[in-house]
mmCIF file of the N, C-alpha and C atoms, coordinates in Angstrom:
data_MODEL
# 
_entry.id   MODEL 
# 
loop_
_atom_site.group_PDB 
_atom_site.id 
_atom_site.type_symbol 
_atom_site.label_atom_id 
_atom_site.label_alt_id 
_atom_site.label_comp_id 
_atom_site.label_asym_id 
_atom_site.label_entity_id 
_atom_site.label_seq_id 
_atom_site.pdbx_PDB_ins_code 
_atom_site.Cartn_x 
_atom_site.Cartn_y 
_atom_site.Cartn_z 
_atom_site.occupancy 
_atom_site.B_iso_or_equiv 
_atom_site.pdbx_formal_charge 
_atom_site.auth_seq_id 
_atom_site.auth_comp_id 
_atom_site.auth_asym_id 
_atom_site.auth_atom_id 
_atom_site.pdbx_PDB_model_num 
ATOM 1   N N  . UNK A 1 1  ? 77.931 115.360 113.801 1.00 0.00 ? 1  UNK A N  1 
ATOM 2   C CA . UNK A 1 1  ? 76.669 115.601 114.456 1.00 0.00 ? 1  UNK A CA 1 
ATOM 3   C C  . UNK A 1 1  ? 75.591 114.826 113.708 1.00 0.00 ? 1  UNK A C  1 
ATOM 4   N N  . UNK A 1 2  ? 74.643 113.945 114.359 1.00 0.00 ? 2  UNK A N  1 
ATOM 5   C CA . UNK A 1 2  ? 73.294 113.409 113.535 1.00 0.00 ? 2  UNK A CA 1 
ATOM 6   C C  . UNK A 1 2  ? 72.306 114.062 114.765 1.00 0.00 ? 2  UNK A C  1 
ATOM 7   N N  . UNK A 1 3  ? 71.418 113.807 113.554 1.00 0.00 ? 3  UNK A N  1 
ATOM 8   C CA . UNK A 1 3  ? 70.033 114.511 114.396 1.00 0.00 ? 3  UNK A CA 1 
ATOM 9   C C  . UNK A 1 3  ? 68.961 113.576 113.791 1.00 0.00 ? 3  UNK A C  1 
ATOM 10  N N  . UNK A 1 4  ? 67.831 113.360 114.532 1.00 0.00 ? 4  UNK A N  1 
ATOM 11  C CA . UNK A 1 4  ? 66.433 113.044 113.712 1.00 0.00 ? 4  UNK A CA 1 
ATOM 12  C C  . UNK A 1 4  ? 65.679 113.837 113.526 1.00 0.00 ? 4  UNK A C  1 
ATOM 13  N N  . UNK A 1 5  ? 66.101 114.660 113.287 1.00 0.00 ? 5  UNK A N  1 
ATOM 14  C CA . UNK A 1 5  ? 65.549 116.471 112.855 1.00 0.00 ? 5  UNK A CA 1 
ATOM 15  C C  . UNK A 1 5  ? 64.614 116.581 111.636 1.00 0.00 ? 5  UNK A C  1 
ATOM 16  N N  . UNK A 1 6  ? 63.721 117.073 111.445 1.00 0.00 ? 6  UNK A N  1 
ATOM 17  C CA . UNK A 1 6  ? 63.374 117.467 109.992 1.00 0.00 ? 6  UNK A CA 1 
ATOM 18  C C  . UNK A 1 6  ? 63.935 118.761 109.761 1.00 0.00 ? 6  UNK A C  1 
ATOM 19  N N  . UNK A 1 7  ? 64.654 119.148 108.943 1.00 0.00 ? 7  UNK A N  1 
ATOM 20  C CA . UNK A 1 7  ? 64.595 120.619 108.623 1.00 0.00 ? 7  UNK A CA 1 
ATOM 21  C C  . UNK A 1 7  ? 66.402 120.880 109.322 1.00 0.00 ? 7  UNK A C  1 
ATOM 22  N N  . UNK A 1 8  ? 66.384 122.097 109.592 1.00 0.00 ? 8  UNK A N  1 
ATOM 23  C CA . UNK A 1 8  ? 67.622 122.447 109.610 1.00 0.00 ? 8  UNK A CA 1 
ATOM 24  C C  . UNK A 1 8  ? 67.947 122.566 111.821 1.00 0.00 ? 8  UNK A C  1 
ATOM 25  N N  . UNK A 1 9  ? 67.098 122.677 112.086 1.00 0.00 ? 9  UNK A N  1 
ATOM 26  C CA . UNK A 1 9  ? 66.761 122.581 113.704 1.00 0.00 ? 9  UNK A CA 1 
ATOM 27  C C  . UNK A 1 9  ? 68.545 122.269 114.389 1.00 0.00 ? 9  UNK A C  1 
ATOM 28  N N  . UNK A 1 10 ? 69.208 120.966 114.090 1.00 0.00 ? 10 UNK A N  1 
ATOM 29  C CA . UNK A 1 10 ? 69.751 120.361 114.804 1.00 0.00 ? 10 UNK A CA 1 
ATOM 30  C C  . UNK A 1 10 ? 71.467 121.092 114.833 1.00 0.00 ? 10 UNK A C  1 
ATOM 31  N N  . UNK A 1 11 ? 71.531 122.587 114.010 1.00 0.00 ? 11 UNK A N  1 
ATOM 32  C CA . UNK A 1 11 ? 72.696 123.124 113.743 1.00 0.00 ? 11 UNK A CA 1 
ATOM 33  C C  . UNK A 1 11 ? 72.780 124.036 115.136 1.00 0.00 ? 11 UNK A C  1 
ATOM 34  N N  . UNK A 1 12 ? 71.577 124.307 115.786 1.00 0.00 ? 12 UNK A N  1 
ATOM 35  C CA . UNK A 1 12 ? 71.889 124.530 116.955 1.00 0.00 ? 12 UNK A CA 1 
ATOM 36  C C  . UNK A 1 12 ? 72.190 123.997 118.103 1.00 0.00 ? 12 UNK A C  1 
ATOM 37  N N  . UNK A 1 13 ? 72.430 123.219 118.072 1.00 0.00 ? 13 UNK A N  1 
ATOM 38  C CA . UNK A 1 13 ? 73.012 121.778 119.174 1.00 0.00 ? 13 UNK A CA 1 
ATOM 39  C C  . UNK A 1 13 ? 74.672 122.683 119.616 1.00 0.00 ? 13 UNK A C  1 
ATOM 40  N N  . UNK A 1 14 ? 74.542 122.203 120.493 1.00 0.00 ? 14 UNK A N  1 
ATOM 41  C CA . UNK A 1 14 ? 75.753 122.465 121.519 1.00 0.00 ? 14 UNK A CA 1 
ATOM 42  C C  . UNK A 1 14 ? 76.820 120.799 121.213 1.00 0.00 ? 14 UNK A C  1 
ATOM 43  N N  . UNK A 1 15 ? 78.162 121.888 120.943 1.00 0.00 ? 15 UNK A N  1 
ATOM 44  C CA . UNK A 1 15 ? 79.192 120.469 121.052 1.00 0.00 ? 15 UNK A CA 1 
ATOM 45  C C  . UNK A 1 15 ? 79.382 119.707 122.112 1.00 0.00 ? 15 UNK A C  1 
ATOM 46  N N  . UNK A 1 16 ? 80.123 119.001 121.939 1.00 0.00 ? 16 UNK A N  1 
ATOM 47  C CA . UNK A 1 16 ? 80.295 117.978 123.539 1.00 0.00 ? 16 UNK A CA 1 
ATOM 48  C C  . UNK A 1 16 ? 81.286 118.436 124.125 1.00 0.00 ? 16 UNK A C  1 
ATOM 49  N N  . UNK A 1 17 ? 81.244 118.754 125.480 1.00 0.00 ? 17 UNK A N  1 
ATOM 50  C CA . UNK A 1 17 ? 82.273 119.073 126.194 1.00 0.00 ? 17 UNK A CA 1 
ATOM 51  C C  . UNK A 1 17 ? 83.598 118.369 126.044 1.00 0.00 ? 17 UNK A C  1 
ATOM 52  N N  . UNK A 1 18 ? 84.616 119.680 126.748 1.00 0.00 ? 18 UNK A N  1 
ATOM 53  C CA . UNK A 1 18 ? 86.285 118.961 126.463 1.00 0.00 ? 18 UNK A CA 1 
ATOM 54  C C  . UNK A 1 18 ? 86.089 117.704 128.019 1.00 0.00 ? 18 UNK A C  1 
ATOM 55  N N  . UNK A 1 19 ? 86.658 116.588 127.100 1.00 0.00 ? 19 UNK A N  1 
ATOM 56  C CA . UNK A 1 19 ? 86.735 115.375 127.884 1.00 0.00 ? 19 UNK A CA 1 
ATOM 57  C C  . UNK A 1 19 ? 86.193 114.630 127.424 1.00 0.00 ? 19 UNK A C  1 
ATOM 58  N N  . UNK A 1 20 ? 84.428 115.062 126.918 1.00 0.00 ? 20 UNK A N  1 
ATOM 59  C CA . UNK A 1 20 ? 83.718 113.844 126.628 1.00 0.00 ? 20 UNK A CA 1 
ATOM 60  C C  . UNK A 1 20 ? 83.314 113.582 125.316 1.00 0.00 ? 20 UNK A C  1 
ATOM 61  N N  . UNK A 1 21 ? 83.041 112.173 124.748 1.00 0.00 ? 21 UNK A N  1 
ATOM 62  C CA . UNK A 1 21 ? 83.207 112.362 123.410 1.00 0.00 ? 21 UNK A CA 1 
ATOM 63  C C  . UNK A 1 21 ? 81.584 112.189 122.543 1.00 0.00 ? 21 UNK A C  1 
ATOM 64  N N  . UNK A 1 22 ? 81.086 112.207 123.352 1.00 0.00 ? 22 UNK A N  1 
ATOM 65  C CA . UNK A 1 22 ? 79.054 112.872 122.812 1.00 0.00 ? 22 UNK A CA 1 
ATOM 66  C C  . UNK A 1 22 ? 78.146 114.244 123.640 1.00 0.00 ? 22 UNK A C  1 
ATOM 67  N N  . UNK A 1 23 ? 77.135 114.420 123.003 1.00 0.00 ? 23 UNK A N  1 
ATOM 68  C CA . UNK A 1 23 ? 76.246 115.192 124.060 1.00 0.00 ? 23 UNK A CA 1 
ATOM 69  C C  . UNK A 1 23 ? 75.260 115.321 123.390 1.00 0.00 ? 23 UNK A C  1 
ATOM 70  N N  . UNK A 1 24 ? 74.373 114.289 124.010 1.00 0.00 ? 24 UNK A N  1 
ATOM 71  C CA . UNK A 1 24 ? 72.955 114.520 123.477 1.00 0.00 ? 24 UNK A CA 1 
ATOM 72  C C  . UNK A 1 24 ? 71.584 115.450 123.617 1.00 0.00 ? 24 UNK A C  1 
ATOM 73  N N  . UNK A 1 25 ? 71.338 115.803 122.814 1.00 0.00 ? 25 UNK A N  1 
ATOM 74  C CA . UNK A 1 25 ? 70.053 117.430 122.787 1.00 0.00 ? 25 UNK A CA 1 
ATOM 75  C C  . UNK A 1 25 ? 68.830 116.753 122.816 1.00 0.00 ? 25 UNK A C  1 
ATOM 76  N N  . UNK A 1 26 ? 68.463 117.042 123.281 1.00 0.00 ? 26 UNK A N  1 
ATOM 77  C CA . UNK A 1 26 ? 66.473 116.855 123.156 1.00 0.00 ? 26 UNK A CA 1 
ATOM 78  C C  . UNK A 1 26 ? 65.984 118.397 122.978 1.00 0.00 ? 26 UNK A C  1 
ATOM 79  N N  . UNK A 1 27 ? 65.317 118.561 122.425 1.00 0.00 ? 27 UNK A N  1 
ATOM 80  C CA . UNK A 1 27 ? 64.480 119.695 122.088 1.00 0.00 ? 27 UNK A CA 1 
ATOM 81  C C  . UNK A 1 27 ? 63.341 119.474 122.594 1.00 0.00 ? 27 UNK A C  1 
ATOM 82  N N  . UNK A 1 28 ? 62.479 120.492 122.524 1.00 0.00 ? 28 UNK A N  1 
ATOM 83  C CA . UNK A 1 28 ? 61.075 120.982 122.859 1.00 0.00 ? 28 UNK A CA 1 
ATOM 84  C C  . UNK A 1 28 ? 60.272 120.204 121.907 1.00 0.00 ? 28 UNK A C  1 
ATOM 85  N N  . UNK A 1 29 ? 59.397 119.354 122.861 1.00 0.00 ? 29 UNK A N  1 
ATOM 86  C CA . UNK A 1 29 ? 58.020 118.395 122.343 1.00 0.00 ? 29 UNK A CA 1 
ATOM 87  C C  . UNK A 1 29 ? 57.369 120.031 121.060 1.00 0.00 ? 29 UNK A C  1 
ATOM 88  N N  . UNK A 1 30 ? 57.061 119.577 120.270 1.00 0.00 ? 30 UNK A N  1 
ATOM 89  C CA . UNK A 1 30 ? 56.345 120.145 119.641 1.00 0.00 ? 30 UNK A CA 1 
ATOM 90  C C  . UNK A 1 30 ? 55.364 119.197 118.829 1.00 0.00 ? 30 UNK A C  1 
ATOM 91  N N  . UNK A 1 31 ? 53.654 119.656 118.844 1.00 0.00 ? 31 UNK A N  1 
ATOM 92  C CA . UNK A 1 31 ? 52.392 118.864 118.243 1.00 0.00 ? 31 UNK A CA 1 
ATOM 93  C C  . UNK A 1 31 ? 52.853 118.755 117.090 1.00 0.00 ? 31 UNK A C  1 
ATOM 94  N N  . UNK A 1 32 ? 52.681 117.508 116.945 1.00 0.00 ? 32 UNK A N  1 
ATOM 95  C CA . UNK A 1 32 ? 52.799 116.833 115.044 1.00 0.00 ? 32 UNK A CA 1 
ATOM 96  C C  . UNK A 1 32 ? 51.830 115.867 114.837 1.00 0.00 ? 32 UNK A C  1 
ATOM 97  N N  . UNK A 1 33 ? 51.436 115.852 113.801 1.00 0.00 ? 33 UNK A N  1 
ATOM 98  C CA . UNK A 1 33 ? 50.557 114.434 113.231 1.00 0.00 ? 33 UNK A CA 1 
ATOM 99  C C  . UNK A 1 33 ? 51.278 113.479 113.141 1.00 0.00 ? 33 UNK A C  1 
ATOM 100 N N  . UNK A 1 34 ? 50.981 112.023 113.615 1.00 0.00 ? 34 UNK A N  1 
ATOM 101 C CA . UNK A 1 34 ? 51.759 110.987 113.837 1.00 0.00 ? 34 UNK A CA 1 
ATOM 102 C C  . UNK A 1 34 ? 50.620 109.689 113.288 1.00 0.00 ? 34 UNK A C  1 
ATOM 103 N N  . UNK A 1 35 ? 51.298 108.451 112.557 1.00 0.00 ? 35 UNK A N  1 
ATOM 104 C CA . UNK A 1 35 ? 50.475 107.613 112.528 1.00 0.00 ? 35 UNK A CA 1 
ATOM 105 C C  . UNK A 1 35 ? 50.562 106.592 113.549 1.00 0.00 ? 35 UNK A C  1 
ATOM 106 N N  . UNK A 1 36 ? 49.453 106.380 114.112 1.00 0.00 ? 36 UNK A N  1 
ATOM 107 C CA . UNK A 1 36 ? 49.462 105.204 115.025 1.00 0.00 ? 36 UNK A CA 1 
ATOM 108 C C  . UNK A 1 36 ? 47.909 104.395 115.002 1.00 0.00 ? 36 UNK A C  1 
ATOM 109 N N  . UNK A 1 37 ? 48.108 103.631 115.023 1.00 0.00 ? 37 UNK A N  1 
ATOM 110 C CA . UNK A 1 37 ? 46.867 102.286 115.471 1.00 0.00 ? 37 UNK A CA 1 
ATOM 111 C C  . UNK A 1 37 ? 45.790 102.492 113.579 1.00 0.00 ? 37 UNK A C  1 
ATOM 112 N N  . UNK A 1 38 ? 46.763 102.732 112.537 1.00 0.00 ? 38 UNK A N  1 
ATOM 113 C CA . UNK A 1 38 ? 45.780 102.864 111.672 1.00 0.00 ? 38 UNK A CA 1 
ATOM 114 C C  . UNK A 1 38 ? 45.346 104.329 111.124 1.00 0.00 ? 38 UNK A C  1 
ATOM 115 N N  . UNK A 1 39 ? 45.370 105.105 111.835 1.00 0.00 ? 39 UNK A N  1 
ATOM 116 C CA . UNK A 1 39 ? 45.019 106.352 111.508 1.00 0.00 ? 39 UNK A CA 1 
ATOM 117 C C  . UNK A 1 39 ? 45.918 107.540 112.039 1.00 0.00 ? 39 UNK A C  1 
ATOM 118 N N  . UNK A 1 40 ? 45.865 108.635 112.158 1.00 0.00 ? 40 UNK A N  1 
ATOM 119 C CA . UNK A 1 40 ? 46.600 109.614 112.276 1.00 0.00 ? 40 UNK A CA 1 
ATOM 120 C C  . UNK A 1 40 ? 46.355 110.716 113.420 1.00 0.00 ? 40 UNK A C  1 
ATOM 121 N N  . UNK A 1 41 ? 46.788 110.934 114.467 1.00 0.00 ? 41 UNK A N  1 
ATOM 122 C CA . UNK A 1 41 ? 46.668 111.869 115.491 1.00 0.00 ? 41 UNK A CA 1 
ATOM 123 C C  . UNK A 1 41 ? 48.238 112.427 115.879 1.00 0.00 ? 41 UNK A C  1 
ATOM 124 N N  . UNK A 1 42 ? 47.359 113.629 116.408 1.00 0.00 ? 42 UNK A N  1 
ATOM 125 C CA . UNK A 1 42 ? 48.253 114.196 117.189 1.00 0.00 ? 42 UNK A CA 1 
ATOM 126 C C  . UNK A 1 42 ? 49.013 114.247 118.547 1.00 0.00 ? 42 UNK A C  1 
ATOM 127 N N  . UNK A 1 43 ? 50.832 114.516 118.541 1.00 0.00 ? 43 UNK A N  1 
ATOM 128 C CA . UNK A 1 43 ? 51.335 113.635 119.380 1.00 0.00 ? 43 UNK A CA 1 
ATOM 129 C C  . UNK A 1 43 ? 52.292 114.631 119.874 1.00 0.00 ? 43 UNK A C  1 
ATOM 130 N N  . UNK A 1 44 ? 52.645 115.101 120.537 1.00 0.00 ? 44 UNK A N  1 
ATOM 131 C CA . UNK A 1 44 ? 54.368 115.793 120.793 1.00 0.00 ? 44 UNK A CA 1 
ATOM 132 C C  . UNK A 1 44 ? 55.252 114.922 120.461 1.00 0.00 ? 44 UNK A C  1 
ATOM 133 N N  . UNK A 1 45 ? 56.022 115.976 120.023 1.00 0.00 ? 45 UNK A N  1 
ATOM 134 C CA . UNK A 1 45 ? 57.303 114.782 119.321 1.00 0.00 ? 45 UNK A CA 1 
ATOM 135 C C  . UNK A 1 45 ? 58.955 115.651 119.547 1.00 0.00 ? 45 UNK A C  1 
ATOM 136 N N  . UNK A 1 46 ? 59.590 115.301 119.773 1.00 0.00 ? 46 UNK A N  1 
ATOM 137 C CA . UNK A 1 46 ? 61.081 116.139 120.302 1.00 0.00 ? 46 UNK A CA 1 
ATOM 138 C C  . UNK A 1 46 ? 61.508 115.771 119.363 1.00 0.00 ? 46 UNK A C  1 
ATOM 139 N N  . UNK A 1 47 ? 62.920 116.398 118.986 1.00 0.00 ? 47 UNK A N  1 
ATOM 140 C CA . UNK A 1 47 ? 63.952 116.454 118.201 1.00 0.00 ? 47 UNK A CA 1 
ATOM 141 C C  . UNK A 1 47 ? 65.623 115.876 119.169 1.00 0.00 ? 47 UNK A C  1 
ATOM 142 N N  . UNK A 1 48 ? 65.645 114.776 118.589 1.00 0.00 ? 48 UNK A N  1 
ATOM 143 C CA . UNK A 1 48 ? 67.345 114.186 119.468 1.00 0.00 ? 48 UNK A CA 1 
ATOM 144 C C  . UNK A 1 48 ? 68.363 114.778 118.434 1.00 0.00 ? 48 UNK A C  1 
ATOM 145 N N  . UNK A 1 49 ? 69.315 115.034 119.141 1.00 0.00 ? 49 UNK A N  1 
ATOM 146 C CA . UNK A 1 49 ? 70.730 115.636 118.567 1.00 0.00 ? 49 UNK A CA 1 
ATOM 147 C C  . UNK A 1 49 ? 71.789 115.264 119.375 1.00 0.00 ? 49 UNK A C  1 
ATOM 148 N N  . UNK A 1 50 ? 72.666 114.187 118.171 1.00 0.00 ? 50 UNK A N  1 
ATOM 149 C CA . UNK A 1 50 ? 73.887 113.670 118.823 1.00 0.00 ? 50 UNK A CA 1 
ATOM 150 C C  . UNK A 1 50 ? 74.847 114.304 118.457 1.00 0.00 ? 50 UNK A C  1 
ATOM 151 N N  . UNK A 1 51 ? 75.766 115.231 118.973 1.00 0.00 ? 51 UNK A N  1 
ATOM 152 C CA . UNK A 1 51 ? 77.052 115.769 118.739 1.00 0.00 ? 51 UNK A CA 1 
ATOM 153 C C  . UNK A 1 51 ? 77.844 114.865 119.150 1.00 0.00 ? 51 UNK A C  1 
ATOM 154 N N  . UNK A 1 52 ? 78.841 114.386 118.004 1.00 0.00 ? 52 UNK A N  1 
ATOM 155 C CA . UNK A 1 52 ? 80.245 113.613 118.895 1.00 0.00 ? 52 UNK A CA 1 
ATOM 156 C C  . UNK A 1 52 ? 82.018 114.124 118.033 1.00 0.00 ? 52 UNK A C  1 
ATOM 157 N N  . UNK A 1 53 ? 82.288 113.800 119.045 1.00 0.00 ? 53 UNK A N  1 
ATOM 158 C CA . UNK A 1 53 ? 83.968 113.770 118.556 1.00 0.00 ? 53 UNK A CA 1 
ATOM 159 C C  . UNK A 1 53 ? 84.103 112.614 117.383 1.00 0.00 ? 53 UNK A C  1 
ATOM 160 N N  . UNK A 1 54 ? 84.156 113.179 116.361 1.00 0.00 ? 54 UNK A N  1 
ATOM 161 C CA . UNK A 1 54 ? 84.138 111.749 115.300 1.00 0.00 ? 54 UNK A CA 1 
ATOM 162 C C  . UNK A 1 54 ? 85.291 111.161 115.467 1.00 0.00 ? 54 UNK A C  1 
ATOM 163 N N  . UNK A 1 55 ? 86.821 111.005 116.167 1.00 0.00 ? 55 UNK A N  1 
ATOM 164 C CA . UNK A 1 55 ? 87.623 110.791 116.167 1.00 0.00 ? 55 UNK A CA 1 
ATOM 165 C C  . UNK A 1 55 ? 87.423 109.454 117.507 1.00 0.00 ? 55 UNK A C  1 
ATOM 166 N N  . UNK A 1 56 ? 86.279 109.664 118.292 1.00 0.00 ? 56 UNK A N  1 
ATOM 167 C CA . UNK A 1 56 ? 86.112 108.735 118.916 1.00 0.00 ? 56 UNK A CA 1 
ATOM 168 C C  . UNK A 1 56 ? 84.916 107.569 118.723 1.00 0.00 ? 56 UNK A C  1 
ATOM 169 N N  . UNK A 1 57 ? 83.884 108.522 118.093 1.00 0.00 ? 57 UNK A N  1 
ATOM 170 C CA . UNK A 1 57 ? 82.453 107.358 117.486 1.00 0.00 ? 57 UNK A CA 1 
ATOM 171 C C  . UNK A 1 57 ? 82.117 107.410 116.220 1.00 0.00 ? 57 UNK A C  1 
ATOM 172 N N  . UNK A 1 58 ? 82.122 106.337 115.366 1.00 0.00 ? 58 UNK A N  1 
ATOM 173 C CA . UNK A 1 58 ? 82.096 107.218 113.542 1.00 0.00 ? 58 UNK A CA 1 
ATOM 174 C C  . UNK A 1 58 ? 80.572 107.400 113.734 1.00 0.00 ? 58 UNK A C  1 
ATOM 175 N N  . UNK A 1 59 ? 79.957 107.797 112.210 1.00 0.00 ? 59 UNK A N  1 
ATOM 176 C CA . UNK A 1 59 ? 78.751 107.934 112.120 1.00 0.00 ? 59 UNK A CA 1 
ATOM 177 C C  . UNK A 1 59 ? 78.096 106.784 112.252 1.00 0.00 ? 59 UNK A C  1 
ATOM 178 N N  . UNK A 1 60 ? 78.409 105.697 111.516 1.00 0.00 ? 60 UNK A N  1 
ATOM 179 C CA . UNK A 1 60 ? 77.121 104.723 111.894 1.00 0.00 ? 60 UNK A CA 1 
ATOM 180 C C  . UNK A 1 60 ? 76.528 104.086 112.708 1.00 0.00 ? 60 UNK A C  1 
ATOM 181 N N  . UNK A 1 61 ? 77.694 104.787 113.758 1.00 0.00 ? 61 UNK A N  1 
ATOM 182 C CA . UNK A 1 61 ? 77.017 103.936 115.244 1.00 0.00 ? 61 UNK A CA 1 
ATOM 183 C C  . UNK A 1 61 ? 76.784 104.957 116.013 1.00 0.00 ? 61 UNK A C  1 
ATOM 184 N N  . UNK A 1 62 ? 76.802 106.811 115.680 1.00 0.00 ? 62 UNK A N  1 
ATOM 185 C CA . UNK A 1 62 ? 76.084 107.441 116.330 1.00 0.00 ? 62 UNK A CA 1 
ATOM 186 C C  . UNK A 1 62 ? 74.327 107.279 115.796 1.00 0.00 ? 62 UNK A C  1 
ATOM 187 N N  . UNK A 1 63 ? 74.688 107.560 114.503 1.00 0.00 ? 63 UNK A N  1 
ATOM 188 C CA . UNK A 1 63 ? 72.894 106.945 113.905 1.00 0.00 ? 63 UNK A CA 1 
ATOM 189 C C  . UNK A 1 63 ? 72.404 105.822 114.433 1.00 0.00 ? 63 UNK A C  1 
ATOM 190 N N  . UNK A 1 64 ? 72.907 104.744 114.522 1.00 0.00 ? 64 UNK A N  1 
ATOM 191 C CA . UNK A 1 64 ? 71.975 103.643 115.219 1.00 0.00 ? 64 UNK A CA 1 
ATOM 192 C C  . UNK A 1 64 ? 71.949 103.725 116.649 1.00 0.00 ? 64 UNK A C  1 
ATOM 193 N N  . UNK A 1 65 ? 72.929 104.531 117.751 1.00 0.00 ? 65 UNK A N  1 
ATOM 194 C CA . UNK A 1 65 ? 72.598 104.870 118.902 1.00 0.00 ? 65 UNK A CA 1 
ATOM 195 C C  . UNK A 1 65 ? 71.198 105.924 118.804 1.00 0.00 ? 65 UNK A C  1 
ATOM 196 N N  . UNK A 1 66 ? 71.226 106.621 117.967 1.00 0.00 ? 66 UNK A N  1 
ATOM 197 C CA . UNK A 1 66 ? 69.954 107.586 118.029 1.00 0.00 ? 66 UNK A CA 1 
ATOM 198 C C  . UNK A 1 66 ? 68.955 107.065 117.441 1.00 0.00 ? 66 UNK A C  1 
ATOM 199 N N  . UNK A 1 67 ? 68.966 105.749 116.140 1.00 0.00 ? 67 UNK A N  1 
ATOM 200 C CA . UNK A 1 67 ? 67.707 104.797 116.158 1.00 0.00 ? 67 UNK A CA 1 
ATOM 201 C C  . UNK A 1 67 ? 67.108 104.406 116.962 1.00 0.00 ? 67 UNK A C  1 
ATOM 202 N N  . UNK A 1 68 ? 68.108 103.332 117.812 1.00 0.00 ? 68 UNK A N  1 
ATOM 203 C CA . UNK A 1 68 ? 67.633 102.979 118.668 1.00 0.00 ? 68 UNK A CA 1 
ATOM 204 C C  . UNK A 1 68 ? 67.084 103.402 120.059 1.00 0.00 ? 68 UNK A C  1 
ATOM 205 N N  . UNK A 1 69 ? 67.659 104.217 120.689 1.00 0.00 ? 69 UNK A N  1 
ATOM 206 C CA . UNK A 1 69 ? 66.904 105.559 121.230 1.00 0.00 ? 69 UNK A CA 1 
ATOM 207 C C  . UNK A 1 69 ? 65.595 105.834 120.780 1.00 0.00 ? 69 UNK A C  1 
ATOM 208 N N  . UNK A 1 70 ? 65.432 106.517 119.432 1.00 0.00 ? 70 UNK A N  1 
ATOM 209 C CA . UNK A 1 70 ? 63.951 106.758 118.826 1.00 0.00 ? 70 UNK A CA 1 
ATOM 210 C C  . UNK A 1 70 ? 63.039 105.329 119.090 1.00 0.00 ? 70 UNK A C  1 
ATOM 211 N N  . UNK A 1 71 ? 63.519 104.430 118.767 1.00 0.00 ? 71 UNK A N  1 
ATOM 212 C CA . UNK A 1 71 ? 62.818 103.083 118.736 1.00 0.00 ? 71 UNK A CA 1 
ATOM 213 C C  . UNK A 1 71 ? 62.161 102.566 120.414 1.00 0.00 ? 71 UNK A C  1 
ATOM 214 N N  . UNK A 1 72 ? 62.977 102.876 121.114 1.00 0.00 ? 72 UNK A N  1 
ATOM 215 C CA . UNK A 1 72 ? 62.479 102.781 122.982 1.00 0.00 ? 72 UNK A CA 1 
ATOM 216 C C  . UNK A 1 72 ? 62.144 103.786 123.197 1.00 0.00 ? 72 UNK A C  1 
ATOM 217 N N  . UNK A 1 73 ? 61.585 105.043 122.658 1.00 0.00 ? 73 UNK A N  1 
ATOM 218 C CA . UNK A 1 73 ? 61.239 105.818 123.090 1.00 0.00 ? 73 UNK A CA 1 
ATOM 219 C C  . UNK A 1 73 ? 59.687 105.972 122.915 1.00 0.00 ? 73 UNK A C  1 
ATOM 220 N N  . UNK A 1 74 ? 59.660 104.991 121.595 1.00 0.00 ? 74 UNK A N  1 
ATOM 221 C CA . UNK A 1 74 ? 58.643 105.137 120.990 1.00 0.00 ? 74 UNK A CA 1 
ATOM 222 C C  . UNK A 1 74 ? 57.223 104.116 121.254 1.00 0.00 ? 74 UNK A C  1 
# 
């Protein structure tokens, strides 16, 4: 399982169903301070959570699927 979680949040994620070998979580926007354009405001921000069958995706390419995700999202 990876998450871009702060904190412990992402242990509640649901596994991936029998058959498939991910399942991705989004959580609830919650207000955070964010830096953008120089200074600092407030932004909703979700929590992604990748559960996978490690036997089918290792970790470093569930983390950079969820980088990159964060990165177009952003």
């Amino acid at each position: 399982m990876v998450s871009l979680a702060e904190g412990a949040s992402w242990q509640s994620a649901a596994p991936p169903l029998p058959g498939t070998g991910a399942a991705l979580s989004v959580g609830a926007p919650v207000s955070r301070a964010v830096a953008l354009a120089g200074g600092v405001v407030a932004r909703p921000v979700a929590t992604l959570t990748l559960s996978y069958d490690a036997r089918l995706i290792d970790h470093s390419r569930a983390a950079a699927f969820l980088n990159t995700l964060r990165e177009c999202l952003g």
